[in-house]
C-alpha positions in Angstrom: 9.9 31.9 43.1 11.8 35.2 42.3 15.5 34.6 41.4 16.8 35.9 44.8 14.8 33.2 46.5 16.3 30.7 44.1 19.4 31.6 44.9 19.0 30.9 48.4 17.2 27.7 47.9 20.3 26.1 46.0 22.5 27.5 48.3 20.4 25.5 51.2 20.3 22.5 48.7 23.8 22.7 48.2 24.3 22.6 51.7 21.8 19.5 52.2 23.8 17.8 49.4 27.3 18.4 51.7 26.0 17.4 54.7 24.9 14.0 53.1 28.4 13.4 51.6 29.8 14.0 54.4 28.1 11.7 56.1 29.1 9.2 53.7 32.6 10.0 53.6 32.5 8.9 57.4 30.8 5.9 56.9 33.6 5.2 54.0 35.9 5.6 56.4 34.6 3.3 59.6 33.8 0.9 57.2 37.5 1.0 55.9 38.8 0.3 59.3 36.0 -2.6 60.5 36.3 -6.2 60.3 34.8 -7.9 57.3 31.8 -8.6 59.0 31.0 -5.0 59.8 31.9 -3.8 56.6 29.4 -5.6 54.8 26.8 -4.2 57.0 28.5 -0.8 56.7 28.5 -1.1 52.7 24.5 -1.9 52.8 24.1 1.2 54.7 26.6 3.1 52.4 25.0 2.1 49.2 21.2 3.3 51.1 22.9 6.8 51.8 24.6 6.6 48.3 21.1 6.3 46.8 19.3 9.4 49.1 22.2 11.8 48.0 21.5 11.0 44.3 17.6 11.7 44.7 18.8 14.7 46.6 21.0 15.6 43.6 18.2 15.3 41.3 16.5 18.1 43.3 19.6 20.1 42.9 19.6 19.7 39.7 15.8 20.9 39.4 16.8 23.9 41.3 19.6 24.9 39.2 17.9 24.6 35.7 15.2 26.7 37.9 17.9 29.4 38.6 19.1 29.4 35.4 16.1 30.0 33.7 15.1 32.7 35.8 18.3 34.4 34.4 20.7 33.7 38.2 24.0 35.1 38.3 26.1 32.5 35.5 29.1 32.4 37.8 26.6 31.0 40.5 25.4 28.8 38.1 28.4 27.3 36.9 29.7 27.2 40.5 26.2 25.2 41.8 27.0 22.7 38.3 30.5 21.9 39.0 30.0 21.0 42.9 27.1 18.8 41.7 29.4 17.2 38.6 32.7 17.2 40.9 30.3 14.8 43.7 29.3 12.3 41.2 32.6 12.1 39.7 34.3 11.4 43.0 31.7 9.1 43.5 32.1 7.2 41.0 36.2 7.1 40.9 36.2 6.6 44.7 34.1 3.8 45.1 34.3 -0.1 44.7 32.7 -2.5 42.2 30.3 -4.1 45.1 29.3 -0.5 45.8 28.6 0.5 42.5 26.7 -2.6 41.6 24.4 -2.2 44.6 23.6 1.5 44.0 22.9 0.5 40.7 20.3 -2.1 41.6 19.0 0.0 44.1 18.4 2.3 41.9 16.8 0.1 39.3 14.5 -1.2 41.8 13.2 2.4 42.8 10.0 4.0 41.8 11.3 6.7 40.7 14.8 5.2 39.1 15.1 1.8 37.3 10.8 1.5 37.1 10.5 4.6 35.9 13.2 4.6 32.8 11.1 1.2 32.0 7.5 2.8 31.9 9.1 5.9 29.9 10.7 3.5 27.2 8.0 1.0 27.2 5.6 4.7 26.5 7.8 6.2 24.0 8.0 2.3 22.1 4.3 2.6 22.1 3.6 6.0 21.3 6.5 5.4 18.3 4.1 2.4 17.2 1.0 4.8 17.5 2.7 7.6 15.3 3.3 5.0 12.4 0.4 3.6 12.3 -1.2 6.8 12.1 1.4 8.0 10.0 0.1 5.3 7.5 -3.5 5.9 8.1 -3.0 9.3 6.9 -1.3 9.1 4.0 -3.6 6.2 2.7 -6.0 9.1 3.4 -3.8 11.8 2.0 -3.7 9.6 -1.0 -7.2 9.2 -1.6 -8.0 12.7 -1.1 -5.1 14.0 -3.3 -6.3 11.4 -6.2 -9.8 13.3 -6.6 -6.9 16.2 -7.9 -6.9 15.8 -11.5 -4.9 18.9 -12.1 -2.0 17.3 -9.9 0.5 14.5 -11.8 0.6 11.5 -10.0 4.2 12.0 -9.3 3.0 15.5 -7.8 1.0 13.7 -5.8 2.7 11.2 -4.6 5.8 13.7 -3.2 3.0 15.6 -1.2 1.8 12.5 0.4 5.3 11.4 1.1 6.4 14.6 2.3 3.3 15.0 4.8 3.9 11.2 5.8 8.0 12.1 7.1 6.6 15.5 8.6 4.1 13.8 10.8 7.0 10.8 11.6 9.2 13.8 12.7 7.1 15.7 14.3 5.3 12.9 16.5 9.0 11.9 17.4 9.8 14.9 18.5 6.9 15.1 20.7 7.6 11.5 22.0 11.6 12.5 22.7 10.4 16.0 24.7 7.9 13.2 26.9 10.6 11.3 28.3 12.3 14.4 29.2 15.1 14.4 26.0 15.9 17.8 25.3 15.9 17.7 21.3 17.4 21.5 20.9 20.8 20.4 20.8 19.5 17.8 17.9 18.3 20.9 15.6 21.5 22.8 16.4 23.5 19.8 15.6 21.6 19.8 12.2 21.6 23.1 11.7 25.6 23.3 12.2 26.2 19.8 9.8 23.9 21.3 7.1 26.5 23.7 6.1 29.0 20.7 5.5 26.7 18.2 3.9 25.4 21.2 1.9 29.1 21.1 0.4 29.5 16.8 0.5 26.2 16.5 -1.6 26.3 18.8 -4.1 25.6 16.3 -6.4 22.9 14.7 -4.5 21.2 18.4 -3.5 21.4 18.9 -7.7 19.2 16.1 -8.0 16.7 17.1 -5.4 16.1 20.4 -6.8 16.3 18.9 -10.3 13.0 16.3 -9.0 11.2 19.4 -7.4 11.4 21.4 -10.8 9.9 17.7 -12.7 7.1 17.0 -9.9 5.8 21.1 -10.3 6.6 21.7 -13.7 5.4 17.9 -15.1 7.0 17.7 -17.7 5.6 14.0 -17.7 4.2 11.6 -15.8 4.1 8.1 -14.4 3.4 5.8 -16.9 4.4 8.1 -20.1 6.7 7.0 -22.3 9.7 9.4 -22.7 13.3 9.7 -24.6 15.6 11.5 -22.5 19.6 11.2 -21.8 19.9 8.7 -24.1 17.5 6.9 -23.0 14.0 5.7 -23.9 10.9 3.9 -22.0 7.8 3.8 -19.7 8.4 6.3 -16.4 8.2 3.8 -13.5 8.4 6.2 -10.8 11.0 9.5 -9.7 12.4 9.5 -6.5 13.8 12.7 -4.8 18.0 11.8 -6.9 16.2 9.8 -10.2 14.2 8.9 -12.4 13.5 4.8 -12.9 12.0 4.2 -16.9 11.4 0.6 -17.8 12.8 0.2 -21.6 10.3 -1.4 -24.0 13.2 -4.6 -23.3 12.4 -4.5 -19.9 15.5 -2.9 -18.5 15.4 -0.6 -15.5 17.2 2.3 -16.3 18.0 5.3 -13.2 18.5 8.2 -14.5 19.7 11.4 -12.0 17.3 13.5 -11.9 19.5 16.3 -12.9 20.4 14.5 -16.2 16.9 14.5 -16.6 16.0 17.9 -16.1 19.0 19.5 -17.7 18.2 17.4 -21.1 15.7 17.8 -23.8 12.9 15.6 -23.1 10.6 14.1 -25.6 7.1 12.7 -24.0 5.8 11.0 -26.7 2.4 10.7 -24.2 1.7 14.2 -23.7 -0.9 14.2 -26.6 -3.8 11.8 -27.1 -2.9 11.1 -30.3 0.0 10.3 -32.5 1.2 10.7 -36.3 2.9 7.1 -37.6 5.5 7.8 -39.9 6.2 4.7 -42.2 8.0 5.0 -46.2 7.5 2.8 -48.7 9.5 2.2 -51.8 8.1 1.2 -55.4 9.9 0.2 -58.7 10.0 2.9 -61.1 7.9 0.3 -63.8 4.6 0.7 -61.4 2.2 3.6 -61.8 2.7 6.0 -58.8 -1.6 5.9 -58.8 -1.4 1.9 -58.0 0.3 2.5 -55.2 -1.1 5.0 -53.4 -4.3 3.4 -53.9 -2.9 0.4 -52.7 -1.6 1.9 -49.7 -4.9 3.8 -48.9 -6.5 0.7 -49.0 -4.6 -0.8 -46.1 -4.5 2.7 -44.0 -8.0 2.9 -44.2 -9.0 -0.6 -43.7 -7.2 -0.5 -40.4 -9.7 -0.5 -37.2 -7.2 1.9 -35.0 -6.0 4.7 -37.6 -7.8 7.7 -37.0 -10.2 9.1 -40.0 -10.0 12.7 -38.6 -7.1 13.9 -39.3 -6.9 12.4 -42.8 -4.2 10.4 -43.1 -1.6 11.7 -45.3 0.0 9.5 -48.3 2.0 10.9 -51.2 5.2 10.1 -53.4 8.1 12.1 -51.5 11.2 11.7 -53.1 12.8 9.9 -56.7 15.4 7.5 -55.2 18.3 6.3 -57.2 16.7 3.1 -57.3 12.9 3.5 -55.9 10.2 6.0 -55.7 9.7 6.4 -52.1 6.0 7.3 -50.9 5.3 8.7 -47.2 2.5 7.1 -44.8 1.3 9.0 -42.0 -1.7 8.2 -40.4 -2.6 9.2 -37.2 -3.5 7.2 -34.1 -4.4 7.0 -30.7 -0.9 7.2 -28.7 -1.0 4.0 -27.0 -2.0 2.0 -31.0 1.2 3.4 -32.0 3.5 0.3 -31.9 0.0 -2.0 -33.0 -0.4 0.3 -36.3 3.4 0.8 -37.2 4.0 -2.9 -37.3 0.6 -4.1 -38.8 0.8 -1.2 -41.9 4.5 -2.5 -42.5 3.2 -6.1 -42.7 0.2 -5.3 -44.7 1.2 -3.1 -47.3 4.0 -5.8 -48.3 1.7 -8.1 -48.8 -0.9 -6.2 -50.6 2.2 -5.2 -52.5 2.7 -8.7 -53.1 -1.0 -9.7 -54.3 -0.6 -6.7 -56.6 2.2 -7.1 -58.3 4.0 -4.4 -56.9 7.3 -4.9 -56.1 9.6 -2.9 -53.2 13.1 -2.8 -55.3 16.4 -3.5 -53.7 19.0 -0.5 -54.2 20.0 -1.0 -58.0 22.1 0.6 -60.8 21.8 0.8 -64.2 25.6 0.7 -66.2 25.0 1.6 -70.0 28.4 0.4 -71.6 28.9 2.6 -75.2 31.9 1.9 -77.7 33.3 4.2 -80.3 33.1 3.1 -83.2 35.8 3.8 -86.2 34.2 6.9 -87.7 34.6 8.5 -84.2 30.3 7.5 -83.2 29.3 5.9 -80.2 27.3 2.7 -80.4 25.3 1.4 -77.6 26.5 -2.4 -76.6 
């Protein structure tokens, strides 16, 4: 239909609407003045006309959104929408509890009323069900396929798949809201309106979430490395969208925000395969310097997990006040760290021990000289 015919027809259903409440206006009013017999008689047939005007007024309505649509004259428009409002609120203000309570079960036995709210909830229920348990079926899927992605860190992949499980939640509900005739663009202007406040609320929170986009695309690390960051050392357990949970070697959870993170120095001491173990050792002045480093070799290289390529490295460093202090530094695989660290420190004391070696406590020697008559000094 062309506008102009649109107009007309809402001016007809208008009309059609007027007639009808007239009608019940009269009624209203005979029953008002009848005995108590005839009024209850006169409110069944009431609440019946009550319940034609309103399916009446749902054509209306149809018309109107029709008219408006088509671009009708907004004055008309408004007009056509405050008649229609201006009915059901005198309706509603003018009539009594036994009135009101029929018309509404009336109107929750009707096809097209009470029975039809029910089938579109019990639909959208289902289809909500449907979308989140395909929502899970795909990103079990999603997960799979993403994991034959080698280049991509597991915390890279695991944003993507929850980012592509929400956007298929939001999406299938939007479709399910738009089925039972929801109109949802008042939603994204709502959204679009608050985001400017939030924006200004979360500032922290929004510093996070940028802060976890830059560490799940530039990887600095991953799930399952062990890292020293903020203070803070341990296994990376997982990072959300605000933090970053690392299990310390004590079994601590520690959340870090991921802006902490980020805007630190991070050390990922499993980025590389392998690892140097730095250990000193400290030797009394009295045993040869050769001794001990073959000593030490000894135990280096008798060790299953130290690496033979590259060499370790061992060599006197430093003349302590009251030690010579040799350097160890083997290299390992990263995850033997800990297991070579603490079995060189063991074995070298005791091969130490069977050698006669001897690791020196901090000592100092006092030489004590007096001065003798003819003005020499002579040792005590």
């Amino acid at each position: 239909m062309t506008k102009a015919e649109l107009e007309g027809t809402a001016r007809q259903w208008q009309e059609i609407v007027r007639a009808k409440t007239q009608e019940i206006s009269h009624l209203q009013v005979a029953r008002a003045r009848a005995d108590s017999t005839a009024s209850g008689e006169q409110l069944a047939a009431i609440v019946a006309l009550v319940e034609e005007r309103a399916r009446l007024l749902e054509r209306f309505a149809l018309v109107i959104d029709s008219l408006e649509r088509k671009g009708g004259d907004p004055d008309l428009v408004a007009e056509l929408r405050a008649y229609r409002k201006a009915i059901l609120f005198e309706e509603t203000s003018q009539a009594s509890f036994k009135a009101l309570a029929g018309s509404f079960l009336e109107w929750l036995g009707r096809a097209d009323g009470g029975i039809a709210l029910l089938i579109r909830i019990a639909i959208a229920g289902l289809a909500l069900l449907a979308i989140i348990f395909v929502a899970r079926l795909l990103r079990s899927v999603a997960r799979l396929w993403i994991g034959h992605a080698t280049q991509l860190s597991k915390l890279l992949q695991g944003f993507i798949v929850a980012v592509l499980y929400w956007v298929f939640i939001i999406i299938g509900l939007a479709i399910v809201l738009s089925s039972v005739d929801v109109d949802i663009t008042p939603m994204f202007a709502v959204i679009g309106g608050a985001s400017f406040i939030l924006a200004f609320a979360f500032q922290d929170t929004l510093g996070n979430l940028a802060s976890g986009l830059m560490i799940m695309i530039n990887q600095p690390f991953d799930e399952g490395d062990f890292i020293e960051v903020g203070g803070v050392g341990g296994t990376v357990r997982k990072v959300t969208m605000v933090g970053t949970t690392v299990a310390t070697p004590d079994n601590r959870i520690v959340v870090v925000p991921n802006k902490n993170v980020w805007g630190n120095v991070i050390v990922n001491a499993s980025a590389s395969d392998t690892r140097r173990v730095d250990l000193v050792f400290s030797a009394s002045y009295d045993d040869p310097i050769q001794t001990v480093l073959k000593v030490i070799s000894e135990q280096v290289i008798a060790h299953p997990k130290v690496l033979s390529n590259p060499p370790p490295e061992i060599r006197p460093s430093e003349l302590g006040t009251s030690a010579v202090q040799f350097v160890c530094r083997p290299w390992v695989q990263a995850a033997d760290y800990w297991d070579v660290h603490c079995d060189l420190t063991q074995t070298v004391k005791e091969a130490f021990d069977d050698n006669g070696l001897s690791m020196p406590y901090p000592q100092q020697d006092v030489h004590v000289k007096s001065m003798s008559s003819a003005g020499s000094a002579t040792p005590l």
